[in-house]
C-alpha positions, -999 to +999 in steps of 0.1 A: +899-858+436+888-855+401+861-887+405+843-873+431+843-835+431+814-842+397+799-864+423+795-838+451+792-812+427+763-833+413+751-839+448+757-806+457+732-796+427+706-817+436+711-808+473+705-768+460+675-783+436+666-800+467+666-771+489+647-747+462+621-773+458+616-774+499+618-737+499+590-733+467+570-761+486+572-738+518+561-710+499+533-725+480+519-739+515+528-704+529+508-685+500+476-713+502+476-709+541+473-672+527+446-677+501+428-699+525+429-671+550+422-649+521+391-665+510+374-668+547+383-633+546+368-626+512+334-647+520+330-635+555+339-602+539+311-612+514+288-622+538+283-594+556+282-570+525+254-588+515+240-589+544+244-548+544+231-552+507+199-568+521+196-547+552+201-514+528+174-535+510+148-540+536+154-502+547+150-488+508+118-509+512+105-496+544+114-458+534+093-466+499+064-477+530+069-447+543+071-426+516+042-439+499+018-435+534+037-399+538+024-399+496-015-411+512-016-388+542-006-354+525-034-365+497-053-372+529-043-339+542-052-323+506-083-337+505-097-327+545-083-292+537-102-292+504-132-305+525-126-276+551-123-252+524-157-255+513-171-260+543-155-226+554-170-208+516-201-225+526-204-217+559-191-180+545-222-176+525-243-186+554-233-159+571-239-135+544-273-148+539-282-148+580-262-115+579-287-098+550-316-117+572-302-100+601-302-068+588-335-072+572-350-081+609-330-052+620-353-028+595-383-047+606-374-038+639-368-003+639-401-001+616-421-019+642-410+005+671-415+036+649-453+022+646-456+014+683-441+053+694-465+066+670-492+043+680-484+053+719-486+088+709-522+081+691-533+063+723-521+092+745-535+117+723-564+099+724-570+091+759-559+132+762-590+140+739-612+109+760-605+129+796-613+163+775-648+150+760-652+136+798-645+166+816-666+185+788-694+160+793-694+167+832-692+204+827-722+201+804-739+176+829-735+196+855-747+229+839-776+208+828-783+190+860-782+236+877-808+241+848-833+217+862-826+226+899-830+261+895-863+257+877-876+235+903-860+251+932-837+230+946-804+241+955-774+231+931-753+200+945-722+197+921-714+161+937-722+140+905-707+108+898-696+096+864-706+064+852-669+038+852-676+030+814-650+018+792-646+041+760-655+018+731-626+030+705-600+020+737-616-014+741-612-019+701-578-010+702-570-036+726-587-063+710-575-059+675-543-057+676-525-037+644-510-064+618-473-060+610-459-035+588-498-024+593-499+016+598-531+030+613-535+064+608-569+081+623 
């Protein structure tokens, strides 16, 4: 048995050489089958991170848009508010100026009326002392017109009828009026 158990053990070597190789060869397809897989894994894997990169990308880019139109319309805002501002001091000083004109007219006013009462009062005073010289003026026409009846006879007839003349002064009054700020004192 001597000549063939080196035979079979030589055999049996290579058959367990054999077998190690088959099972390394299995393992090697196993493990490229495995990279393969890892690979498609890895670039699809790769694929869509850059296509998150370039989406994060495009979105980085819109929000710099945005930011920099947010940036132009609060300078926007800045400037109209400016604007508004001095359009509010401006239209602050008109007031003040139509508020001193105001007040000035107001004066003016209360000036003006104080001449017209006083003037009213004049007139009425006046036209007081025109129906006094009138009724004076009747009294002494009538005492006058007595006189020249009694020396002629003729019985006295107090019926005498006064001439509807306008006073001079009251038609001057009328026709020039008194300037403004103008005081007439008589």
């Amino acid at each position: 048995m001597a000549p063939f158990a080196p035979r079979t053990r030589a055999a049996a070597a290579i058959r367990m050489k054999q077998i190690v190789l088959d099972n390394q060869s299995r393992t090697i397809r196993r493990l490229r089958t495995k990279l393969a897989t890892e690979r498609r894994e890895s670039a699809a894997t790769k694929a869509g991170v850059e296509n998150k990169v370039s989406s994060l990308e495009r979105e980085l880019q819109l929000q710099k848009c945005d930011n920099h139109s947010l940036r132009n319309m609060v300078i926007l805002y800045h400037k109209n508010i400016d604007r508004r501002i001095s359009q509010l001091v401006e239209a602050k000083r008109e007031h003040k100026s139509t508020q001193v004109a105001l007040e000035a007219s107001h004066t003016i006013i209360s000036g003006l009326t104080e001449i017209g009462l006083r003037m009213s009062k004049k007139i009425e005073r006046m036209k007081a002392k025109k129906q006094q010289a009138r009724e004076s003026h009747l009294e002494c026409h009538q005492k006058w017109q007595a006189r020249l009846q009694e020396d002629n006879g003729v019985p006295f007839d107090d019926e005498w009828e006064e001439d509807p003349e306008e006073d001079p002064e009251e038609e001057g009054l009328e026709r020039n009026p008194v300037g403004e700020g103008e005081i007439v004192d008589e």
